[in-house]
C-alpha positions as CSV (number, residue, x, y, z in Angstrom):
1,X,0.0,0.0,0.0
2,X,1.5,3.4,-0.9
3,X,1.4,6.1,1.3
4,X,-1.3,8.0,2.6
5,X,-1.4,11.4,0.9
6,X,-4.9,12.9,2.3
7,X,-6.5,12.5,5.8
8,X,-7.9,9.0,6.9
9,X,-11.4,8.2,6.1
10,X,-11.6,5.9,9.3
11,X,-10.0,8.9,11.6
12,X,-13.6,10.5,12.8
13,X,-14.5,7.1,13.6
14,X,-11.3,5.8,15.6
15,X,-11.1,9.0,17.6
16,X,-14.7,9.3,18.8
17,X,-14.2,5.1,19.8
18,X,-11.5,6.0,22.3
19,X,-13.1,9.1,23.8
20,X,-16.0,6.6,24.1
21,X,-13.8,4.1,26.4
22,X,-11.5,4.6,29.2
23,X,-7.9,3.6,28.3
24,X,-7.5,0.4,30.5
25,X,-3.8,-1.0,29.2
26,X,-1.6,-2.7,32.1
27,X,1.1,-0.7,33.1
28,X,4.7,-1.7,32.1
29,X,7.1,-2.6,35.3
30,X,9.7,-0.2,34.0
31,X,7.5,2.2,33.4
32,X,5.9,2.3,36.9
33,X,9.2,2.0,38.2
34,X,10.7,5.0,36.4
35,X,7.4,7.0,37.3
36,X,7.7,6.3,41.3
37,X,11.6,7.8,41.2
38,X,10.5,10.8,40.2
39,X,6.9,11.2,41.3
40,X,8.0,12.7,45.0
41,X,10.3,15.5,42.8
42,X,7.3,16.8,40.4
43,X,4.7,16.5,43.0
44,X,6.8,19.0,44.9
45,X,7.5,20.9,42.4
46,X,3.7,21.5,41.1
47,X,3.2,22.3,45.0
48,X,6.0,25.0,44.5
49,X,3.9,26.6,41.7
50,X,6.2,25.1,39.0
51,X,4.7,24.6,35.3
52,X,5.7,20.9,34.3
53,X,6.9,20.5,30.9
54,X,6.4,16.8,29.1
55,X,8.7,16.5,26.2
56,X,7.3,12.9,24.7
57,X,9.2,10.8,22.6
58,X,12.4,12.8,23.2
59,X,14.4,10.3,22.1
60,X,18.4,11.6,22.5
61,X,16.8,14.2,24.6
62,X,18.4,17.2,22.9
63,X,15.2,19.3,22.9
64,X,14.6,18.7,26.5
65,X,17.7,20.3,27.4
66,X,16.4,23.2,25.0
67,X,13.3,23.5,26.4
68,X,14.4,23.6,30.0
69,X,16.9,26.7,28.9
70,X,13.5,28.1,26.9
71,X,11.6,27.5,30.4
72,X,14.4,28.0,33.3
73,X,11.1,28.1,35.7
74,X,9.7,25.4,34.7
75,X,10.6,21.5,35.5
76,X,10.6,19.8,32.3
77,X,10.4,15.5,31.8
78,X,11.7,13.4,29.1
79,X,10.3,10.7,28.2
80,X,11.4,7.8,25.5
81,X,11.4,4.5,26.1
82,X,15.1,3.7,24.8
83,X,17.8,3.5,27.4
84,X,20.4,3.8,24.4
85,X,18.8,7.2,23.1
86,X,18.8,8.6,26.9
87,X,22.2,7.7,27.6
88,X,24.0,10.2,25.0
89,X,27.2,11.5,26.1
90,X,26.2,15.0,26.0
91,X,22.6,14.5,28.5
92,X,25.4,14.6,30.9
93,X,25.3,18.6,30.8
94,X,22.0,18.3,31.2
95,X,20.6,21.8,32.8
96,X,19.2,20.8,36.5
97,X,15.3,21.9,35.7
98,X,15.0,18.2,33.4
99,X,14.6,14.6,34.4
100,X,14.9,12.0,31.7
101,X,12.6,8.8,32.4
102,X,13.0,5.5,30.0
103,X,8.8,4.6,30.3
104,X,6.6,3.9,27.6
105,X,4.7,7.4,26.9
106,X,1.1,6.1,27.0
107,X,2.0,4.3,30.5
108,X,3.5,7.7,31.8
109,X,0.8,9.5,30.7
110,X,-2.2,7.3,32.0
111,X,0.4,7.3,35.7
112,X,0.1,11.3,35.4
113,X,-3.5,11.4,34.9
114,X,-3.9,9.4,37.8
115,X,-1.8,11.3,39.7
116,X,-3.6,14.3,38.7
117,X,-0.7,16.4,37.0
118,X,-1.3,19.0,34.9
119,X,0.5,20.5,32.4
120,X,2.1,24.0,30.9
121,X,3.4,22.4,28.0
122,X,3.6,19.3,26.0
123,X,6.2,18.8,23.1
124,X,5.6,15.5,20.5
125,X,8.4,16.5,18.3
126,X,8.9,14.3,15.1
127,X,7.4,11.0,16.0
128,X,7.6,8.3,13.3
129,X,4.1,9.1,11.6
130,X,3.6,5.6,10.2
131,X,2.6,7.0,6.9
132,X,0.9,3.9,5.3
133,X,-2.9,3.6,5.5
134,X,-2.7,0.6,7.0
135,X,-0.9,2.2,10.4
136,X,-3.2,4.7,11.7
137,X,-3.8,3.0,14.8
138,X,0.1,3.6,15.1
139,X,0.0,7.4,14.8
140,X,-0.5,9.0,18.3
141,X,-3.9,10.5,17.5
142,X,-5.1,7.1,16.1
143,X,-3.8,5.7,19.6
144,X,-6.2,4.7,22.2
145,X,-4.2,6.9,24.8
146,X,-4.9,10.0,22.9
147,X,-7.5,11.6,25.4
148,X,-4.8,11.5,27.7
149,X,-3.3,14.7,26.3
150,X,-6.9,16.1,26.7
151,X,-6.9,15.0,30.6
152,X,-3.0,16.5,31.1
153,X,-4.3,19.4,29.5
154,X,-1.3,22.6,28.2
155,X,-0.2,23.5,25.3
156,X,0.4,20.9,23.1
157,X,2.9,21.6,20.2
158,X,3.5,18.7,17.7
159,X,5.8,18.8,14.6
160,X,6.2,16.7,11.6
161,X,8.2,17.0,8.4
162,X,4.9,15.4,6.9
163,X,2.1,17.6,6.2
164,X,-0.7,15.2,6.3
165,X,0.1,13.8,9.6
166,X,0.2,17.2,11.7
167,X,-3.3,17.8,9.5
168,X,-4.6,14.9,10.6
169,X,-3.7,15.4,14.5
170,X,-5.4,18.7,14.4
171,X,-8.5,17.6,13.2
172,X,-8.0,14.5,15.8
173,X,-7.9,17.2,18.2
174,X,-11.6,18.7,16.9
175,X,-12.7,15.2,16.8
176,X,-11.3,14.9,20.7
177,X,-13.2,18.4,21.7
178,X,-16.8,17.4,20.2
179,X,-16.7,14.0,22.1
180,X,-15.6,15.7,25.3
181,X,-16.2,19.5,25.7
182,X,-14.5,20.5,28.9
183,X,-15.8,24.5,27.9
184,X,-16.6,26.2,25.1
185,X,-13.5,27.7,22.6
186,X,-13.0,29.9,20.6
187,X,-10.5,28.8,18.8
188,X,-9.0,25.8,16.6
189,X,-5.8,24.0,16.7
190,X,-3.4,26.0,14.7
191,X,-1.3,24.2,11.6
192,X,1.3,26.6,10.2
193,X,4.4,25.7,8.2
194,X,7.3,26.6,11.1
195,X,11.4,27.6,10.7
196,X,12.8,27.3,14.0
197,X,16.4,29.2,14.4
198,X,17.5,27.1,16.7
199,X,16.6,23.3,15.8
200,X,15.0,21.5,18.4
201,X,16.1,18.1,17.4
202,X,18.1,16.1,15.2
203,X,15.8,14.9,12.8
204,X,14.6,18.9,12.5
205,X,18.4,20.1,12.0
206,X,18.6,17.1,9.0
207,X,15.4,18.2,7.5
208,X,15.8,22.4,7.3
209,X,19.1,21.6,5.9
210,X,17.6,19.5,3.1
211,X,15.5,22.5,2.4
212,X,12.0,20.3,3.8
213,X,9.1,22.1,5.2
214,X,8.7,21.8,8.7
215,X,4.6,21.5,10.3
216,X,3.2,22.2,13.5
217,X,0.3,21.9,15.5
218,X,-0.6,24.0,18.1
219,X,-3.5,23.6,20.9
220,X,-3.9,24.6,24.0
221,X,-6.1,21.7,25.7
């Protein structure tokens, strides 16, 4: 099957199943192990008045460590469930404001629901967008943790080199609002062509310097 070049027929009808159902997956051990080390540290630093800052899917973590210099108030996590990604030399100069966690996002996420975090910001920086038909279920807003992000709430910024996938998470993210209106907005998540001056990753450094458009949704949940 080639490559999916428009949005999903199926997507209207996978989102509104999952805000239908609760997400119910057993958590992984490593996950809830990684989560407990650092649950004392963010719970005291949401009591401290601290925005928390996810950055999902960091993989080598080199936006976290941007971020927390963006957001020197702020205690930012990275999350990515490869212990050979997190363990780059240069996470070592980490600034102090970031923890890096090896967990399984969805498992974090459904842990900081229940632990009833909220958040200032969420990053999903170039995830693999699975862009044959076939993989929707594959693509975070085809996932059945997506109302997570509704229930950790911030502003959620997302970026793909692929145009159809960031489309497709923003209508996700209408779909997501009609199935569970938390208040009435105004406004719609934002898709806009972006040219960051300082890359935020790896994979966004490779693709401005191949001359590739870079997308980005933007939503405050």
């Amino acid at each position: 099957m080639d490559a999916q070049n428009s949005i999903h027929k199926n997507l209207e009808q996978l989102v509104t199943k999952h805000f239908s159902t609760d997400y119910q997956k057993p958590i992984a051990q490593h996950t809830q192990d990684a989560f407990d080390a650092v649950k004392q540290q963010v719970s005291t630093s949401l009591a401290g008045d601290h925005p928390l800052i996810f950055d999902s899917c960091c993989g080598t973590a080199m936006s976290t460590g941007i971020i927390a210099q963006q957001n020197s108030h702020a205690l930012v996590v990275g999350i990515d469930r490869s212990a050979a990604r997190l363990s780059k030399e240069y996470n070592k100069s980490m600034p102090k404001n970031v923890l890096l966690v090896q967990a399984e996002c969805s498992d974090f996420w459904s842990l900081a629901v229940a632990e009833g975090w909220k958040l200032d910001k969420h990053f999903i920086l170039y995830p693999n967008p699975y862009p044959k038909s076939k993989h929707l279920k594959r693509r975070w807003h085809g996932h059945p943790a997506f109302p997570l992000l509704f229930s950790l709430g911030g502003s959620l910024i997302l970026r793909s080199n692929w145009s159809v996938y960031v489309e497709e998470f923003c209508m996700a993210l209408e779909f997501g609002l009609k199935s569970r209106p938390v208040e009435k907005l105004n406004q719609k998540p934002i898709m806009k062509v972006v040219e960051p001056k300082t890359p935020l990753t790896l994979f966004e450094k490779k693709y401005q310097e191949s001359g590739q458009s870079l997308y980005q949704c933007e939503f405050r949940l």
